[in-house]
C-alpha positions in Angstrom: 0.0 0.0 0.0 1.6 3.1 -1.1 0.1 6.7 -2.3 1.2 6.0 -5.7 -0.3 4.6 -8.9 1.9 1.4 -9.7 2.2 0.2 -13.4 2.8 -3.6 -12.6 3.8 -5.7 -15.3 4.3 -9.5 -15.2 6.7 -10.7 -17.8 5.7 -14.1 -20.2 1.8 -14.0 -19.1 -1.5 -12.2 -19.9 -3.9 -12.1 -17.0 -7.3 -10.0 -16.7 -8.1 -7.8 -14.3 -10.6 -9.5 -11.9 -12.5 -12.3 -12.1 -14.5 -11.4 -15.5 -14.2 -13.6 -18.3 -14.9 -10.6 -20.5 -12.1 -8.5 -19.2 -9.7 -7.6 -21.0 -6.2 -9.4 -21.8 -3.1 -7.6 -20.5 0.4 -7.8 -19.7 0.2 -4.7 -16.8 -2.0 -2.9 -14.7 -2.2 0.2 -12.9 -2.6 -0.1 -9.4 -4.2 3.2 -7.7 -2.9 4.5 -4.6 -3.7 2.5 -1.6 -5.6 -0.2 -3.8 -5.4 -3.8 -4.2 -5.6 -5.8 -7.7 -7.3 -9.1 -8.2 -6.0 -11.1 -11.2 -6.8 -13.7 -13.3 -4.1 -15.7 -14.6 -3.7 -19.1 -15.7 0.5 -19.7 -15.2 0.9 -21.9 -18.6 4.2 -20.6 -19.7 7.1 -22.4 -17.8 10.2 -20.7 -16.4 11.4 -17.5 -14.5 9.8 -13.9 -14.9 9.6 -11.0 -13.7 7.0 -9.5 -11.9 7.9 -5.3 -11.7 6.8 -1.9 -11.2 7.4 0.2 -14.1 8.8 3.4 -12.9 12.8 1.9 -12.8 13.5 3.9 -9.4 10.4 1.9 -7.6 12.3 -1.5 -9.3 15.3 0.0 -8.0 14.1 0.0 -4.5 12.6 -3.7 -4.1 9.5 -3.5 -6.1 10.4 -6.5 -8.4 10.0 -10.0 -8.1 10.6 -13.1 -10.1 7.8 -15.5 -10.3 8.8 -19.3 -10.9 6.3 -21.2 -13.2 7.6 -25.0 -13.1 
C-alpha cells in the first residue's frame, strides 16, 4: 500500500483484471494508490519472470519479483 499509482507488469503472461471472463487481456496494470488488484491468470508458460513496477526507481528499491512457473 503506497500513495502512488503502480504500473505492474508481469513478464511471459496475460492475465485479466478481476474475475470477468470478459475483461480484458493484459500484460500490466495500474494499481491506484492504496488499492489492491485481483488477477486472473492461468501460469501456462514455464520458467522465471519478472514480476515489476514500471517506474525503474520503484524497481530499484525492491519492487520487483521473479515468479517461478515449473
Amino acid at each position: 500500500m503506497t500513495t502512488m499509482p503502480h504500473p505492474m507488469h508481469l513478464h511471459g503472461h496475460f492475465f485479466r483484471v478481476g474475475e470477468s471472463a470478459t475483461a480484458p487481456v493484459r500484460d500490466t496494470v495500474l494499481v491506484d494508490p492504496m488499492r489492491e488488484v485481483v488477477l486472473d491468470w492461468i501460469a501456462e508458460n514455464p520458467g522465471r519472470w519478472a514480476f515489476h513496477c514500471h517506474h525503474l526507481y520503484h524497481q530499484e528499491t525492491g519492487m520487483m519479483r521473479i515468479v517461478e512457473v515449473t
